[in-house]
N, C-alpha and C positions, 0 to 999 in steps of 0.2 A: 699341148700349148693351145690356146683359146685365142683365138684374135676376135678384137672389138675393134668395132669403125670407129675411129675417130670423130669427133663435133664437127657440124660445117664452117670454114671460116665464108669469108664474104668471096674469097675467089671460087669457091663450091657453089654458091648460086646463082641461079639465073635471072635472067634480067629483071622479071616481074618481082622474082623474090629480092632480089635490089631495090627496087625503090621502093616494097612494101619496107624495108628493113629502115631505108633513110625514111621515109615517111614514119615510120613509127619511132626512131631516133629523136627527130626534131619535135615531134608533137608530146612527148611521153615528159616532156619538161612541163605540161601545162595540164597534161590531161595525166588519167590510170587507166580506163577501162573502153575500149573501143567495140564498135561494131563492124562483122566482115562489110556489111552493107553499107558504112560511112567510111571506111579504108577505102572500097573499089570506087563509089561515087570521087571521091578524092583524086584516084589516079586511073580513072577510064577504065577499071577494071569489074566483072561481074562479083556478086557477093562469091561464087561457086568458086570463083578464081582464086581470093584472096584465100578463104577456106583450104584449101589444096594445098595452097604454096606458101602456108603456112608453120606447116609443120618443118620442113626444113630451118626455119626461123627459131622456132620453140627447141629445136633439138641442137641448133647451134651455140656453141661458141661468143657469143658475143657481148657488148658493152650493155645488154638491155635483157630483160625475162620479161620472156613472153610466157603466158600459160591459157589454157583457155577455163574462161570462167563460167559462163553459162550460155542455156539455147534457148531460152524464152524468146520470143520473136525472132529470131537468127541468134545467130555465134557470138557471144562475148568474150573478149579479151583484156586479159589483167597485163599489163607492162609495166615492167621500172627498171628504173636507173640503178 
């Protein structure tokens, strides 16, 4: 028998990866493609941080896809609804 973990829901992460998640909820209504270095300036947080605590996001569960899309100047990210 094989066990697989489970998607993160939103009680699996942590506080930073919380309000990266709400932060990119409410902005992905306007925008697609972010940068880690425009997320962290947004919520006091370093490009490095968003980068990290990101992946829990990407691999979650939830009402939005995340993916990462490219590294020209820093991390890009595709999101939608």
């Amino acid at each position: 028998m094989s066990a697989t973990a489970a998607p993160a829901t939103t009680t699996d992460l942590s506080e930073k990866q919380q309000r990266i998640l709400a932060y990119l909820r409410e902005a992905a209504a306007t925008e697609t493609y972010f940068k880690s270095r425009a997320i962290g300036e947004e919520l006091g947080l370093s490009a490095k941080e968003v980068g990290t605590n990101m992946g829990a996001i990407c691999e979650g569960d939830f009402d939005i896809d995340v993916e990462k899309w490219g590294y020209s100047s820093g991390t890009t990210w595709m999101v939608t609804t």
